[in-house]
C-alpha positions in Angstrom: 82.5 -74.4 24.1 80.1 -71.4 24.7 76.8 -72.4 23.6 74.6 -69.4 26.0 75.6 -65.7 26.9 74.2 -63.6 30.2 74.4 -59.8 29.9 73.8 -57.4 32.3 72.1 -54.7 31.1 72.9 -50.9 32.9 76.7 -50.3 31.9 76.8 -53.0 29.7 74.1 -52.8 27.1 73.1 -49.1 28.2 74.6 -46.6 30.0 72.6 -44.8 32.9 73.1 -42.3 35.7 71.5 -42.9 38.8 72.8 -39.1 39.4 70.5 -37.4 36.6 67.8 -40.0 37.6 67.3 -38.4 41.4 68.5 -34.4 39.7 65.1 -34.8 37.4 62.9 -36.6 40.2 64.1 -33.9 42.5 63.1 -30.9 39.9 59.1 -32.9 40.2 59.0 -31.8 44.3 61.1 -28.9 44.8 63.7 -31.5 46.5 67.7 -32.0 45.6 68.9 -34.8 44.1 70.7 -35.9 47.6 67.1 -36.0 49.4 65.9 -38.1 46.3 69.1 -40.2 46.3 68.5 -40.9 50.4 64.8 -41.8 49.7 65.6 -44.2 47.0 68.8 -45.8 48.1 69.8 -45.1 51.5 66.0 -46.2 51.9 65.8 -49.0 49.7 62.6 -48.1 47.9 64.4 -48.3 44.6 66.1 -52.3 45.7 62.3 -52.7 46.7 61.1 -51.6 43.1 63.7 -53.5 41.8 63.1 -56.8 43.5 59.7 -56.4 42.2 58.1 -56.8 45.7 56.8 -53.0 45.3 54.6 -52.4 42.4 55.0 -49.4 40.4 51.7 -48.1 41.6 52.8 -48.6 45.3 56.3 -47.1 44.5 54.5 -43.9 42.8 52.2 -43.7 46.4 55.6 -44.1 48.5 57.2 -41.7 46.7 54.3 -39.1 47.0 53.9 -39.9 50.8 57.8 -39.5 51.3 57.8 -35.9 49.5 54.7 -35.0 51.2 52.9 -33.9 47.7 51.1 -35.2 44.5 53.1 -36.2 41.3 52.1 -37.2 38.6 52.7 -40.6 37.3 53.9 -40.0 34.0 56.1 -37.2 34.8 57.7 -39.6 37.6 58.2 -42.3 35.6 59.8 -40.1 32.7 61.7 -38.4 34.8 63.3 -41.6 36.6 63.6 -43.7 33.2 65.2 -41.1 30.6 68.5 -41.8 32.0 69.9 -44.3 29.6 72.3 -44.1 26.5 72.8 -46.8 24.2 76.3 -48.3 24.2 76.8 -48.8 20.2 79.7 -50.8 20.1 77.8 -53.5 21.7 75.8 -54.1 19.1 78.0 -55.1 16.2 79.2 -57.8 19.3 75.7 -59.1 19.8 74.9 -59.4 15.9 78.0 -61.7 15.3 77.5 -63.9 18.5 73.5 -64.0 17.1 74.7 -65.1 13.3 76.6 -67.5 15.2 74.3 -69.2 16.7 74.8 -68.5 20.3 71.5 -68.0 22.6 71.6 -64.7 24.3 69.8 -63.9 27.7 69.6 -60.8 29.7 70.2 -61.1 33.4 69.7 -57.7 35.2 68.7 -56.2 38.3 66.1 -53.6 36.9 62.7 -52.1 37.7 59.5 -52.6 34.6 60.1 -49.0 34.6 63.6 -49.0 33.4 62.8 -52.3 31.5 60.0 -50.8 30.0 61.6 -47.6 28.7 65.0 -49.2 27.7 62.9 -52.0 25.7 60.6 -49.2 23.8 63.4 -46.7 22.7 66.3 -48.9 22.0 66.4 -51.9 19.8 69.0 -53.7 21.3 67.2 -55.8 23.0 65.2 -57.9 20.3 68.9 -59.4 20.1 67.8 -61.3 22.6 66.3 -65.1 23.3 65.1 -64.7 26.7 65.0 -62.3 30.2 65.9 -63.1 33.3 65.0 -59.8 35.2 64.7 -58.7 38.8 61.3 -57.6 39.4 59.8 -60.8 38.0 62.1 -63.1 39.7 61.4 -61.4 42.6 64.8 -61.5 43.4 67.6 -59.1 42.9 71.7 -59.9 42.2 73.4 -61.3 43.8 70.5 -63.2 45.7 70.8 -66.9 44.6 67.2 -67.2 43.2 67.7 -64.9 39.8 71.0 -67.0 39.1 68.9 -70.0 39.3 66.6 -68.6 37.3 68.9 -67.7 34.9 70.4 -71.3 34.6 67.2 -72.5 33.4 67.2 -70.2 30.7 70.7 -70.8 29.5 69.5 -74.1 27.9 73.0 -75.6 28.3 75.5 -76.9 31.1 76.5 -73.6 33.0 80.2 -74.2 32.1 79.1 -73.6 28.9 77.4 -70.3 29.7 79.2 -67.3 29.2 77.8 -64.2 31.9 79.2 -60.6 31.6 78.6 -57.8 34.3 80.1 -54.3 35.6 79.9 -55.4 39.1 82.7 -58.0 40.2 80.7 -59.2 43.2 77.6 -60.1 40.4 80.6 -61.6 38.4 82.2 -63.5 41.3 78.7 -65.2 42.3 78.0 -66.3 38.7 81.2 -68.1 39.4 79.8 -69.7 42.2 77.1 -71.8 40.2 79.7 -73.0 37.8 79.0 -70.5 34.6 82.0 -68.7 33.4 82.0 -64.6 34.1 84.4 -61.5 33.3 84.0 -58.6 34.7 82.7 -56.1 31.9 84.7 -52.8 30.9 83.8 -52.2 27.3 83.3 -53.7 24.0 86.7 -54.5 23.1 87.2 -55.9 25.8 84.6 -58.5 25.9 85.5 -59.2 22.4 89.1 -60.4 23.8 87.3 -62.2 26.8 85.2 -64.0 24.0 88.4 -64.9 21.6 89.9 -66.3 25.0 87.0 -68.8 25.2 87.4 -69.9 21.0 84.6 -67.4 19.8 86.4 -65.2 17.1 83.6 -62.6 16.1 85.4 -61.7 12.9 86.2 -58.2 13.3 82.9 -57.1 14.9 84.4 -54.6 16.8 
């Protein structure tokens, strides 16, 4: 029986591009989305931000030392966090499994600035119970200490746990601490994964 659901957030809840994300960054300096896209990822400031062990503020600084000019703070958060699109027909899937009963928690690897933006123009996630985040773990996927955090927010066995992500390596060490995991593709999808497991959502998608 599935008593608790994990759900990743970026291609599951919301859709983003990491693409638009370093275009509108870029447009802040003068530089191209592929120099923003090597500072971020190739560098790892952006698993850094992620992981929580670099602060917004120092993540702003790194950013402004590594372009070799001022930006403004805003501007940069605005233009790295307006990258998101709701995915709607998640939604009628997270109302049923709420009248249910069934406890939802978000597991994600995510920055506060993502978190923060996602959280204040979409309402999708006052669905849920509880967050289990990256940056205040201080831990990212698939690093063992944000699935143990997550088991403690689950508030059941982790066989009876439920956890859905677009990356199969995420998927396939949820696995690994016992909680049962699909790899997520869309809505309908999950809805079949769910019926699978004995939770028919009525028609909710």
């Amino acid at each position: 029986m599935i008593r608790s659901l994990l759900f990743d957030m970026g291609n599951v809840l919301v859709h983003f591009s990491h693409q638009t994300m370093c275009r509108q960054m870029g447009v802040l300096c003068g530089r191209s989305a592929a120099e923003i896209r090597a500072l971020l990822f190739d560098g790892g400031l952006q698993r850094e931000f992620e992981s929580g062990r670099v602060t917004e503020e120092d993540f702003h600084h790194q950013f402004e030392q590594a372009v070799g000019q001022p930006v403004d703070i805003d501007r940069l958060r605005e233009a790295g966090s307006d990258i998101f699109t709701l995915n709607e027909p998640m939604l009628p899937v997270l109302d049923a499994l709420k009248r249910y009963g069934h406890r939802l928690v978000l597991l994600s690897n995510t920055s506060v600035a993502h978190f923060d933006w996602v959280r204040d123009r979409f309402d999708v996630l006052e669905r849920f119970d509880d967050f289990v985040v990256s940056y205040q773990v201080g831990a990212v996927k698939p690093e063992r200490a944000i699935y143990e955090a997550a088991l403690q927010q689950i508030a059941c066995d982790p066989a009876e746990a439920f956890y859905t992500d677009d990356i199969a390596k995420y998927v396939e060490r949820g696995h690994s601490f016992g909680l049962q995991a699909e790899v997520f593709t869309d809505a309908a999808g999950l809805v079949e994964q769910l019926c699978a497991r004995g939770i028919d959502l009525g028609g909710a998608v």
